[in-house]
C-alpha positions as CSV (number, residue, x, y, z in Angstrom):
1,X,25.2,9.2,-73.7
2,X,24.4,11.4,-71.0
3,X,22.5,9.9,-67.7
4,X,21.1,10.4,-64.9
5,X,23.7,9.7,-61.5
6,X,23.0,10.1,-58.0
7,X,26.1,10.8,-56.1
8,X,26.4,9.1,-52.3
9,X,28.6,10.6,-49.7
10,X,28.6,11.8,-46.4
11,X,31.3,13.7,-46.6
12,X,30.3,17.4,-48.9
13,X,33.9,17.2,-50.0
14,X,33.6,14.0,-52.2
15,X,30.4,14.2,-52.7
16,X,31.3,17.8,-55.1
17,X,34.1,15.9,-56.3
18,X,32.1,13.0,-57.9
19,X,29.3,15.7,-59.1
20,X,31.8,17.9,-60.6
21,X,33.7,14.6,-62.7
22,X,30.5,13.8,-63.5
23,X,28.3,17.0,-64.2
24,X,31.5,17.9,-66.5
25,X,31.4,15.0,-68.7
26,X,27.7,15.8,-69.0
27,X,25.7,13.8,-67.0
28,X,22.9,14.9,-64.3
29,X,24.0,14.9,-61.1
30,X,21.7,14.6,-57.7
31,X,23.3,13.4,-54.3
32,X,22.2,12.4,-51.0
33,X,24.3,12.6,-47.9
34,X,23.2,8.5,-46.3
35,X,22.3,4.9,-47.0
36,X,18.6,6.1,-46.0
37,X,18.9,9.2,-48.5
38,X,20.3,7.1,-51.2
39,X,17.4,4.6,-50.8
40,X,14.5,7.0,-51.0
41,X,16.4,9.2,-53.9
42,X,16.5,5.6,-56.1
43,X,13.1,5.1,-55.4
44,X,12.0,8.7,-56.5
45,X,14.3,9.9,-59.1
46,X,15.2,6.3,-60.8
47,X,18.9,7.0,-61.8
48,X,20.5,5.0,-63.9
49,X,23.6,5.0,-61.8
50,X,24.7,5.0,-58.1
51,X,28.0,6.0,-57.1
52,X,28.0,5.4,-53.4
53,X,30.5,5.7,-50.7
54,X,30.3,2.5,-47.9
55,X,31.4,4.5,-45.0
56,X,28.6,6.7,-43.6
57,X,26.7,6.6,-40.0
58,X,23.7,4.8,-39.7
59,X,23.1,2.9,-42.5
60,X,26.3,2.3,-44.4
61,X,26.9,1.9,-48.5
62,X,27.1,-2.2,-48.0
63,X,24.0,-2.0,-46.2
64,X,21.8,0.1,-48.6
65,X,22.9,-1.4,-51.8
66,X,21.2,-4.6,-50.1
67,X,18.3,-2.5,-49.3
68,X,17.9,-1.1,-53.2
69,X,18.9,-5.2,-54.8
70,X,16.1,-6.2,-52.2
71,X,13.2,-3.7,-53.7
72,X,11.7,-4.3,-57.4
73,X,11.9,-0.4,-57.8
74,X,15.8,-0.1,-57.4
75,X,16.7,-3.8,-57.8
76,X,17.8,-2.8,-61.6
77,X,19.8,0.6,-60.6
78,X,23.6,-0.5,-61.0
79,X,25.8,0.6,-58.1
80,X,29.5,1.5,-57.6
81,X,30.9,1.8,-54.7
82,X,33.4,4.5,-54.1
83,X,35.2,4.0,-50.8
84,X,38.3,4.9,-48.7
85,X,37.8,1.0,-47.6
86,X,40.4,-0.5,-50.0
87,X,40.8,-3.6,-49.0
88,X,40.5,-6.6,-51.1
89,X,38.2,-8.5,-48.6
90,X,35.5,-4.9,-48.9
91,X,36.0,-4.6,-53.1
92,X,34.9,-8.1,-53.3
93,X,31.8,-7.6,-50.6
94,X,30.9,-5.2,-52.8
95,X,30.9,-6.6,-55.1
96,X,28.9,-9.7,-54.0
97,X,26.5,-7.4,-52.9
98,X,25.9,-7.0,-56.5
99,X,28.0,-3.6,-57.6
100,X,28.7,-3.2,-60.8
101,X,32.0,-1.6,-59.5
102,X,34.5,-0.9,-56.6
103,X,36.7,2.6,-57.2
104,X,38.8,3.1,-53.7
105,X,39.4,7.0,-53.1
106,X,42.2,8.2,-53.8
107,X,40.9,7.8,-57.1
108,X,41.5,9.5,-60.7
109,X,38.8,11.5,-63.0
110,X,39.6,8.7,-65.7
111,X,38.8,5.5,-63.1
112,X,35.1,7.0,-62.0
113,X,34.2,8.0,-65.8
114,X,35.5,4.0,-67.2
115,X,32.9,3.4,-64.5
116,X,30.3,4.2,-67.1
117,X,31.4,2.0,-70.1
């Protein structure tokens, strides 16, 4: 079943990287390049997933997937992170933050697509 993901990253690198995994398996893609981007691109084009990195300046990934649990609009949105921060102590932030997932970069075509089961 094709869906709709938006695509978190700072960096234009990963950011193509996710969108082309993704946009090749069939799914829409749309991206945002913050925490503050990600938040008002939930609110207006309700994705169905959010694959977002936790490094970023000024509002990092751990930081906005509060912000979008916190809202009633984006409180429903699912989030993975996707993160060079591969620590055990960050994957389990996460995901008491309330991701649905922690992938740590480098990562593998086959780990951000079982992200969608």
């Amino acid at each position: 079943m094709a869906s709709k993901i938006l695509v978190v990253d700072d960096a234009p690198v990963d950011r193509d990287n996710l969108q082309r995994i993704l946009a090749g398996a069939g799914h829409t893609v749309i991206t945002a390049e913050s925490g503050e981007q990600a938040i008002a691109r939930a609110r207006s084009d309700a994705p169905d997933l959010i694959m977002m990195d936790v490094n970023m300046p000024d509002m990092d990934g751990f930081a906005a997937a509060r912000k979008l649990k916190s809202e009633d609009a984006t409180r429903n949105i699912p989030v993975v992170f996707v993160s060079g921060k591969n620590q055990k102590a960050d994957m389990a932030w996460g995901l008491m933050l309330g991701a649905k997932g922690y992938v740590a970069k480098p990562y593998t075509a086959a780990q951000i697509l079982a992200q969608l089961a």
